[in-house]
N, C-alpha and C positions, 0 to 999 in steps of 0.2 A: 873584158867586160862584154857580154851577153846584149843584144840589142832591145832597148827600153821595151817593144810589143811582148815578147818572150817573157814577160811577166803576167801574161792574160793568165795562162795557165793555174799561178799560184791565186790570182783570184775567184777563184772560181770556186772554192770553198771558203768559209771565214775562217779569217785572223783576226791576233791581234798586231797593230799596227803603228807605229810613231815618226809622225812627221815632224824634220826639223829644218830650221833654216840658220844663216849664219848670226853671228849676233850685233846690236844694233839692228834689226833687219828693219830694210827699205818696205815703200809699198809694193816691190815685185817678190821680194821675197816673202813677206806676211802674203799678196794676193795669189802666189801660185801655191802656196802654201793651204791658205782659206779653199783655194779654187778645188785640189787633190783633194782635202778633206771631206767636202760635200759631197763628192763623185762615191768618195770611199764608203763613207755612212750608206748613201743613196743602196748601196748593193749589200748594205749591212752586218758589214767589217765592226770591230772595236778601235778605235780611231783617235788617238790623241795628238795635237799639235804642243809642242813644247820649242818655245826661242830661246836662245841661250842670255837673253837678256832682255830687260824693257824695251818698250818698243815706243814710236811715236803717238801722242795723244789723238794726233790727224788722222792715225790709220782704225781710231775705237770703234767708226763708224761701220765696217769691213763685214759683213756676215758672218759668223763663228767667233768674230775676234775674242770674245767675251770667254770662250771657251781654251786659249792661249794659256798654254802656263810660263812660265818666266821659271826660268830655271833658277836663277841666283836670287826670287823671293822663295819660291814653293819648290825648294829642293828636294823635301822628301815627297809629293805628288808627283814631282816628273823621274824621282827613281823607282816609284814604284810603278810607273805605266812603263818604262825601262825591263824592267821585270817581265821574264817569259815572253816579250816580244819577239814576233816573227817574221816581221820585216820592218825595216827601217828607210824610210825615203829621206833622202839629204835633197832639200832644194834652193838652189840656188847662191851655192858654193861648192866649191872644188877641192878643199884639204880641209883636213877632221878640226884644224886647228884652228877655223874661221867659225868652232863651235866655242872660242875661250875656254870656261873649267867642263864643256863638255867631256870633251876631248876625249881623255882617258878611258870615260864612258862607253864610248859608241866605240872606241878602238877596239873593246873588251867584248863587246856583244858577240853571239854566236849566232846571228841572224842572217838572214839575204838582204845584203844593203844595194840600195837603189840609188842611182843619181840621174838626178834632172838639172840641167844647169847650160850653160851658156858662156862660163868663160875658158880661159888657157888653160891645159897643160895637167888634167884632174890627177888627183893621188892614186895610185894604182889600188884602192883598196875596195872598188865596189864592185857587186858581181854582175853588177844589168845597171844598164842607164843610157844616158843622152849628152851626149859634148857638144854642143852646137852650139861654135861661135861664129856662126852666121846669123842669130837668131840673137831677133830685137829683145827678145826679155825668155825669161825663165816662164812668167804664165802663156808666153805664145807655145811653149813646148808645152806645156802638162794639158793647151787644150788640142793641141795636133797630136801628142799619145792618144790622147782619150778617141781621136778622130781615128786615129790609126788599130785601134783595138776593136773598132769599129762598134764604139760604146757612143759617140756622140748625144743620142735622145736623152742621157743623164745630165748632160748642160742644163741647167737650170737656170733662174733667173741671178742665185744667191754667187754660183760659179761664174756667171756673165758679170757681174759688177768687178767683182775680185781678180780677172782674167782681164778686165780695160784697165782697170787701176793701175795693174803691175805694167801694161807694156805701155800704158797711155805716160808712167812715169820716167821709167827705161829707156823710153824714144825722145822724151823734153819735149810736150804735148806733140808728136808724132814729126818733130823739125830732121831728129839727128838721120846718119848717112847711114842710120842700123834701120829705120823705115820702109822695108820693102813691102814689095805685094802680097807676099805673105800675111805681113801684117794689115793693111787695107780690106783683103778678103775674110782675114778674122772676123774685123772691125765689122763689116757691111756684115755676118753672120750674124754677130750678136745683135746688131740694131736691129736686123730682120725679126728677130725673136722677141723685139720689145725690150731692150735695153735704154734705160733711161742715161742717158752718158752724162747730158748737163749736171746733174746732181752729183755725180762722182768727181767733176773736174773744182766743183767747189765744194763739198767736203776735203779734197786735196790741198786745192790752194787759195781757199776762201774762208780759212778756218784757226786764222792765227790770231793771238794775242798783240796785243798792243807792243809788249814789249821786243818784240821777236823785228818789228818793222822798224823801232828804236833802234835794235841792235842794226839792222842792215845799213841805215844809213848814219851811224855811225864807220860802222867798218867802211865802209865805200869812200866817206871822208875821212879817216885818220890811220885807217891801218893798210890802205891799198898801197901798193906800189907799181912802178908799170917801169919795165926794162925794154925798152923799144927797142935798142942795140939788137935784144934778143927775143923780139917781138915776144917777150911772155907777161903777161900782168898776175901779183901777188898779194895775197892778203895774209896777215898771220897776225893770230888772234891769240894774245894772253890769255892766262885764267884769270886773270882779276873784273876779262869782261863778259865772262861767261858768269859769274859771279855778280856779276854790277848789273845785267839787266836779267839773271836767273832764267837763265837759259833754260830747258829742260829736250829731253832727249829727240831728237830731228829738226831741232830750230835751226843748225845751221843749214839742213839740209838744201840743195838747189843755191846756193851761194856764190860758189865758184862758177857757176854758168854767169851769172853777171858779167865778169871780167872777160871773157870771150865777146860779146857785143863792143868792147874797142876795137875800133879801126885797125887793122893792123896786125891786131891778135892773136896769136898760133898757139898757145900757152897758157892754161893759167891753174894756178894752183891754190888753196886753201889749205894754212897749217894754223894746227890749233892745240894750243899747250892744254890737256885734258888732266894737267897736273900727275896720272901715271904714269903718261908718256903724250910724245907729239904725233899727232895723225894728222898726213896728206892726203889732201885728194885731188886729182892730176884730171885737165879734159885739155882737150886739144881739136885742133882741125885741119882739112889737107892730109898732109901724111907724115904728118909725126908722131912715133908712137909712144903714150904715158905708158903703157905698158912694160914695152922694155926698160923704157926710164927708171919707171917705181920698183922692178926688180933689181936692178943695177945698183941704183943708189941707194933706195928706203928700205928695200928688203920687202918688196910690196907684190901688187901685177893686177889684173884684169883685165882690160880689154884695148884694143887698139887706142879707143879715143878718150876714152877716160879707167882711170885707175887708181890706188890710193898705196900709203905706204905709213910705215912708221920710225920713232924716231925715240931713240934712250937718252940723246942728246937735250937743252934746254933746248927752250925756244929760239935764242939767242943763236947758239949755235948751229941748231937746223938750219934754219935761214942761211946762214952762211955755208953750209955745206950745197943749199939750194939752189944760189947765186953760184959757187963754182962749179956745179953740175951744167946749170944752163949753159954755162960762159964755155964747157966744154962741147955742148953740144950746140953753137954758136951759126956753125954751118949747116945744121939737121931744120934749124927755125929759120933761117932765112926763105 
């Protein structure tokens, strides 16, 4: 893989172009996503962002967002911008198969693919990109390429919101141990340029429904559990309650950070029956890693401190495979 600047070259005439990120995408993935985008127009590329799925209502507010295609509603608009494309950015995942029924698609293309991303171990399939998992978010890299292309005067205002979004969400308002000066000097760039930040941190999390704060404390009261033995705390959530308070896509989102504010805590986990299948999602603190965990056991991975996985199994049964994974890794959480 070709080092991510080694693409200046190919822009420097136009294409056409397709941005994609993994599916469910977060606000780092929609924001470094949004963030590419405007840079790419701005130089007058043809430019489609396509998610391989619905995305959170929280994130509508986003620059471009409007312009997102959802692959699994507008299947035949995102095969045809698919069509004679000439490059293809994947941001903010590492195997083709965190595109769901992309997959096949982009496997197929005869394009120069691009990766921007930040977590373990990427698929050997792209020909230029960025692996850096030292780096608090996927938009702190697509605005250090842009710095490094030595394009930065195309940051705009629309790029500066979507570029705090994603790393303001990725760091857990700037707490987690991914926070470096990196990211501070970002931060203090964009303010410098007149970045409204207050408005972005409540568009984020000032923007939920009634039901969604219903759901939380319910879950906190009846479905938490807490394994002190193994300092890890869990929640796992039926569908029948995703269904009771009609959930809708990113309301669990930031959940499982909860459970880490126990005293004690080195662990904690969120599993949630989505009726397909059961999805975890793994955070930690100190130096234990969900990482290895979520590959080990869920069939998962991402990053040192947090990570997610999944499960063919009930709900029933994950949990219990959950509870014997901890109990094995009993000496790692002490």
């Amino acid at each position: 893989m070709k080092r991510i600047e080694e693409i200046k070259p190919l822009l420097e005439t136009l294409k056409r172009v397709v941005i994609t990120m993994h599916q469910k995408p977060d606000a780092d993935a929609m924001g470094s996503s949004l963030a590419l985008y405007h840079y790419l127009k701005q130089k007058g590329h043809e430019v489609t962002v396509i998610s391989p799925t619905n995305f959170p209502d929280f994130l509508n507010w986003m620059p471009g967002s409007q312009e997102v295609l959802d692959f699994e509603s507008s299947q035949d608009k995102a095969m045809k911008a698919l069509e004679g494309v000439e490059l293809l950015f994947c941001l903010d995942f590492n195997a083709l198969y965190r595109t769901k029924n992309m997959e096949p698609y982009l496997a197929a293309l005869n394009c120069a693919k691009i990766l921007i991303d930040h977590h373990l171990e990427p698929q050997p399939v792209f020909d230029y990109g960025v692996s850096d998992t030292t780096a608090a978010s996927t938009a702190l890299l697509v605005y250090e390429t842009i710095h490094k292309m030595g394009e930065e005067r195309y940051i705009n205002d629309a790029m500066a919101q979507c570029i705090y979004a994603g790393t303001m969400t990725d760091t857990g308002s700037f707490r987690f141990a991914s926070t470096s000066s990196r990211v501070h000097r970002m931060v203090a760039d964009l303010l410098d340029h007149g970045l409204n930040h207050e408005l972005i941190h409540q568009a984020i999390y000032d923007n939920f429904l009634e039901n969604r704060l219903r759901f939380l404390g319910h879950s906190l009261l009846n479905r938490m559990e807490v394994y002190y033995e193994y300092n890890t705390a869990m929640i796992a959530i039926p569908y029948t309650d995703l269904k009771r308070f009609d959930l809708q896509t990113g309301d669990t989102e930031g959940v499982v950070n909860f459970l880490l504010s126990i005293q004690g805590i080195k662990m904690a986990a969120l599993i949630i029956d989505r009726h397909q299948e059961v999805k975890l999602s793994f955070r930690s603190k100190g130096d234990f890693d969900v990482n290895t965990f979520a590959r080990k056991y869920f069939d998962g991975g991402g990053h040192f401190h947090a990570a997610g996985g999944h499960s063919a199994d009930s709900l029933e049964v994950t949990v219990q495979r959950f509870v014997k994974a901890i109990a094995e890794n009993e000496e790692a959480l002490q």
